[in-house]
Structure formats: C-alpha cells, structure tokens
MDTraj code that builds the backbone (N, CA, C; nanometers):
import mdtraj as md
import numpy as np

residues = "UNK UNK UNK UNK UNK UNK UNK UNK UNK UNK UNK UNK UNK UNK UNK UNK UNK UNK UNK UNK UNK UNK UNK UNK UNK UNK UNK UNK UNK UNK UNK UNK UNK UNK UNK UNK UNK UNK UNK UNK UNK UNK UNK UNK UNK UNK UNK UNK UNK UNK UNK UNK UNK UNK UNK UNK UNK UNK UNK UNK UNK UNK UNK UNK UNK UNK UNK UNK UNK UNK UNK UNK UNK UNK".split()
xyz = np.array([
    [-0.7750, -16.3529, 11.1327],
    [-0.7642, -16.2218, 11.0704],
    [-0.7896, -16.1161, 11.1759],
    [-0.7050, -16.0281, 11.1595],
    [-0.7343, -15.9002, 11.3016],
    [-0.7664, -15.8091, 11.2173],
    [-0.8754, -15.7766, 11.3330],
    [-0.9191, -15.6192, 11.2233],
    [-0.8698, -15.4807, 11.2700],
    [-0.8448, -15.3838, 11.1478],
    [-0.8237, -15.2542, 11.2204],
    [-0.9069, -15.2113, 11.1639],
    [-0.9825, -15.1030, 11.2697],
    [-1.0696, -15.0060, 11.2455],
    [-1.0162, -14.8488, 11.2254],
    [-1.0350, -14.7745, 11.0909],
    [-1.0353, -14.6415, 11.0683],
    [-1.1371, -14.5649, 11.1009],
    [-1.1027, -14.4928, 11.2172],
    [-1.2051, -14.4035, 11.2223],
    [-1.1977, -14.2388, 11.1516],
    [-1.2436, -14.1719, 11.1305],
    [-1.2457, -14.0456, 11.0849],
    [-1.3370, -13.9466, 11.1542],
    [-1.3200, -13.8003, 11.1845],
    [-1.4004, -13.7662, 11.2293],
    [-1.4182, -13.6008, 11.1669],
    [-1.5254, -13.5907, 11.1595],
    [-1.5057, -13.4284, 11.0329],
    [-1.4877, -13.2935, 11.1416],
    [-1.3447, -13.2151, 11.0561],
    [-1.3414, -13.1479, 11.1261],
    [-1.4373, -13.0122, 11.1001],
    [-1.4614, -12.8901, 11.1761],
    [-1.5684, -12.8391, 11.2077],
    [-1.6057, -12.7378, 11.0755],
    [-1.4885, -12.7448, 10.9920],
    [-1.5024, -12.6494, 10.8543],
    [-1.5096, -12.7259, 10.7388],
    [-1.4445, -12.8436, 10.7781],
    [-1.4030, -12.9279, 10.6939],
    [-1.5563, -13.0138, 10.5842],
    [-1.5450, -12.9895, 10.4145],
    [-1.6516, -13.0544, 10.3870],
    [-1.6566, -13.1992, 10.3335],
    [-1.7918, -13.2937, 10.2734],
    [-1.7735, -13.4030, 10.2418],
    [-1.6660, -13.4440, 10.2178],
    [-1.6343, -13.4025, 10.0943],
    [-1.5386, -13.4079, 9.9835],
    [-1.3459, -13.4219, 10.0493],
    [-1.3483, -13.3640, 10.1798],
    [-1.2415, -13.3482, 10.2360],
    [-1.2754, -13.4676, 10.3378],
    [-1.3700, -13.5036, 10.4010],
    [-1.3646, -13.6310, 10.4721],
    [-1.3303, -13.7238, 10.4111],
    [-1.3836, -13.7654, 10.2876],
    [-1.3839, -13.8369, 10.1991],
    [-1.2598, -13.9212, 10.1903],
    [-1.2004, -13.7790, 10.1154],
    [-1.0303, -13.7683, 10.0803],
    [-0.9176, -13.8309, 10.2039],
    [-0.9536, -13.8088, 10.3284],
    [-0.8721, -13.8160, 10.4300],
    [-0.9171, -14.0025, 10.5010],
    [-1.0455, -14.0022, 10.4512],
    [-1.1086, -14.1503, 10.5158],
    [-1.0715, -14.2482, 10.3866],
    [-1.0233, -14.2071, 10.2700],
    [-0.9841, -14.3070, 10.1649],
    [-0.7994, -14.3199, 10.1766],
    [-0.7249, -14.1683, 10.2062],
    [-0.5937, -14.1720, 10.2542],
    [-0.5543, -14.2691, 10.3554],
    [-0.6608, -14.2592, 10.5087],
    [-0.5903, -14.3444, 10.5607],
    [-0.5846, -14.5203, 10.5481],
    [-0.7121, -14.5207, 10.4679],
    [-0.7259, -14.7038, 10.4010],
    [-0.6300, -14.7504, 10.3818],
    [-0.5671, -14.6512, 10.2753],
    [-0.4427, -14.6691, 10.1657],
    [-0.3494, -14.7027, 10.2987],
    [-0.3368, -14.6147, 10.3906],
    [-0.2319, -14.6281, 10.4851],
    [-0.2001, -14.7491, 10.5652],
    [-0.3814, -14.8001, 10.5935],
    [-0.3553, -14.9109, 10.6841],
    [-0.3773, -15.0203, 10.6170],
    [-0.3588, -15.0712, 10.4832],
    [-0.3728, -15.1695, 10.4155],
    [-0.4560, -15.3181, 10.4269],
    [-0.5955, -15.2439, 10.4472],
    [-0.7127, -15.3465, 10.4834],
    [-0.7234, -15.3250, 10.3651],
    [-0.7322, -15.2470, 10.2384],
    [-0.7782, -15.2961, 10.1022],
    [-0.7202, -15.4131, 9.9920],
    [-0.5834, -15.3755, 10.0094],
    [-0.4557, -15.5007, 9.9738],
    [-0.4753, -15.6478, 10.0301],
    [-0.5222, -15.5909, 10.2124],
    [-0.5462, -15.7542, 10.2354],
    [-0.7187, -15.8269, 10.1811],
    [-0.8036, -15.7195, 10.2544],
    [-0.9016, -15.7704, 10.1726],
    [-0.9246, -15.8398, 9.9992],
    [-0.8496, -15.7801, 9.9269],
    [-0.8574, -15.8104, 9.7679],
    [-0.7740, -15.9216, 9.7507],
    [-0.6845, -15.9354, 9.7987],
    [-0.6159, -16.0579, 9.8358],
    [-0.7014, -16.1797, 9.8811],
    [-0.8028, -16.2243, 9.9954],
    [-0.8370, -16.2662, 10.0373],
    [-0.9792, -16.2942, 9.9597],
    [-1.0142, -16.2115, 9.8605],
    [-1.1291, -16.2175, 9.8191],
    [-1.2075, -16.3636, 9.7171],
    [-1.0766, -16.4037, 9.6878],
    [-1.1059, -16.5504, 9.5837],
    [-1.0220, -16.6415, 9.6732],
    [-0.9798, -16.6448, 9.7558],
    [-0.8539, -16.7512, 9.8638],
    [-0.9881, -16.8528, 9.8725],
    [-0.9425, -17.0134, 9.8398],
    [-1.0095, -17.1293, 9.8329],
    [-0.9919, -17.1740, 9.9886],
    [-1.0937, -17.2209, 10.0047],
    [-1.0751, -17.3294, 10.1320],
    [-1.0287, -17.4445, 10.1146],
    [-0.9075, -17.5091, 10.1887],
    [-0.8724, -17.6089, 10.1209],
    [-1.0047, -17.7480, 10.2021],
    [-1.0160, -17.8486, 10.0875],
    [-1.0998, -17.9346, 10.0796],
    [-1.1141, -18.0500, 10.2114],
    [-1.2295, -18.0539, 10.2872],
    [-1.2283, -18.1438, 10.3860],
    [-1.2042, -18.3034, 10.3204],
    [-1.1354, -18.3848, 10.4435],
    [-1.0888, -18.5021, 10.4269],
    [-1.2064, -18.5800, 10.3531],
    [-1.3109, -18.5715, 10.3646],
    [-1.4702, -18.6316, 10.3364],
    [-1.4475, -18.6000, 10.1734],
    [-1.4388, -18.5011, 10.1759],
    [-1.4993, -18.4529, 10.0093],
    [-1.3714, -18.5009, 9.9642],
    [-1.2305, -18.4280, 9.9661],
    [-1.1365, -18.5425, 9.8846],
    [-1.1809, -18.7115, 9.9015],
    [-1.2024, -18.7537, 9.9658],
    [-1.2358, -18.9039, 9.8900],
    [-1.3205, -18.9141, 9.8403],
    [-1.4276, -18.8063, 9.8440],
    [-1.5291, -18.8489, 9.7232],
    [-1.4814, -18.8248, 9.5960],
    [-1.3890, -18.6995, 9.6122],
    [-1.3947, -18.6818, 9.5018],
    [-1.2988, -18.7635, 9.3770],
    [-1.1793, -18.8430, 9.4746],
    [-1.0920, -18.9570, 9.4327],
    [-1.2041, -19.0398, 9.4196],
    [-1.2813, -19.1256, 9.4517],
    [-1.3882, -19.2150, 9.3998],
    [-1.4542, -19.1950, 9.2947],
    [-1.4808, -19.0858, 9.2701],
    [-1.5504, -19.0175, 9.1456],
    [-1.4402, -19.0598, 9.0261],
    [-1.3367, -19.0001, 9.0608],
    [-1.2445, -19.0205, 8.9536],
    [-1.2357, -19.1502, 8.8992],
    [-1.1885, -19.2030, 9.0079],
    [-1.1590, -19.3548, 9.0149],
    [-1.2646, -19.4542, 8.9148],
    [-1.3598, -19.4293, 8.9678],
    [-1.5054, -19.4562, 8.8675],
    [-1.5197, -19.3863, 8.7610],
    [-1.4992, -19.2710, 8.7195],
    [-1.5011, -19.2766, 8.6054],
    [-1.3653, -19.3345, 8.4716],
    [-1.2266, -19.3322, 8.5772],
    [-1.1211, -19.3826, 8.4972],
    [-1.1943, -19.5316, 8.4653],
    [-1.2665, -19.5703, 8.5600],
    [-1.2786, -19.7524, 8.5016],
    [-1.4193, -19.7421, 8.4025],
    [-1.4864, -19.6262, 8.3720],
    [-1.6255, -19.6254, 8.2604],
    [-1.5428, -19.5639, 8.1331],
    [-1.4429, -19.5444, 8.1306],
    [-1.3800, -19.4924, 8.0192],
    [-1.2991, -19.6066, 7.9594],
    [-1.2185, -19.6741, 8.0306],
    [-1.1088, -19.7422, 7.9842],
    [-1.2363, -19.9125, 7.9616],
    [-1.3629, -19.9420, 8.0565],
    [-1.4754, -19.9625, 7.9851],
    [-1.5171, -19.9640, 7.8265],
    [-1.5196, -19.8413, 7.7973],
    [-1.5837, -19.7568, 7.6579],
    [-1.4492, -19.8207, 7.5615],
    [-1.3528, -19.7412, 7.6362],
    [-1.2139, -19.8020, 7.5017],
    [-1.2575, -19.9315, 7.4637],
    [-1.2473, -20.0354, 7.5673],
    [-1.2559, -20.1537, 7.5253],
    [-1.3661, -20.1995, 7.4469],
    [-1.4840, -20.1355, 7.4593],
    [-1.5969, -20.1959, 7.3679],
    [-1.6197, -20.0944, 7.2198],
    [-1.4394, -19.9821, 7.2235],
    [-1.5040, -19.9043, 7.0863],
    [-1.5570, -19.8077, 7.0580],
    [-1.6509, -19.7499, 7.1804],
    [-1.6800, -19.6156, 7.2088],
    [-1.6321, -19.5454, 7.2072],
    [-1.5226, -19.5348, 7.2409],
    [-1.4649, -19.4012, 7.2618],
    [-1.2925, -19.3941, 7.2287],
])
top = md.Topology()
chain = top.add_chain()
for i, resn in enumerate(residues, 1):
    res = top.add_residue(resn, chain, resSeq=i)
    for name in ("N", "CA", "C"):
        top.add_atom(name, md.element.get_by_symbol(name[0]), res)
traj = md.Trajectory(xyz[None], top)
C-alpha cells in the first residue's frame, strides 16, 4: 500500500472552518478515504497450517455426526 500524504497549510486570513473545508476537499480528491473503507473489513486469506486444521475439524466432526445418525441421535 503507498501512502499519500495531504498536507494543508492555513492561509494567513483564512479561518478553522475554511481549513477544514479545503483539508476534507482535498481527501475527496486524493482518494485515501475510498481506499481506506475498502480495505477496512478485507480478510487475510488463511495460512496453510490453519486450513488443515480447520479441514480436520470438519472431517471429525462429519464422522461424530454420521456416528449420532447411526445410533439415533440425531
């Protein structure tokens, strides 16, 4: 990810309210908010380790279920 930095700098009449305005304009401009919000729930995809645990898990529980069928439980 590359970052761009907005800088702003107030000009000498200029008040809050107008920095504000001009430091939220150029956000919009340079679209670090679009990418950020985008990026904000993005999953990591799963290391090789944890997918097989987590296929084993399964795996074990497909055979405690089909288990249960057979004795009626479930």
């Amino acid at each position: 990810m590359s970052t761009i930095n907005v800088e702003i700098k107030r000009n000498g009449t200029e008040n809050a309210l107008g920095v504000i305005r001009r430091f939220s304009r150029k956000m919009q401009e340079s679209g670090i908010i679009p990418k950020v919000k985008s990026q904000r729930y993005a999953v990591r995809p799963l290391s090789k380790l944890a997918e097989k645990n987590m296929k084993v898990r399964r795996l074990a529980r497909r055979v405690e279920v089909e288990k249960l069928k057979k004795l009626g439980k479930m």
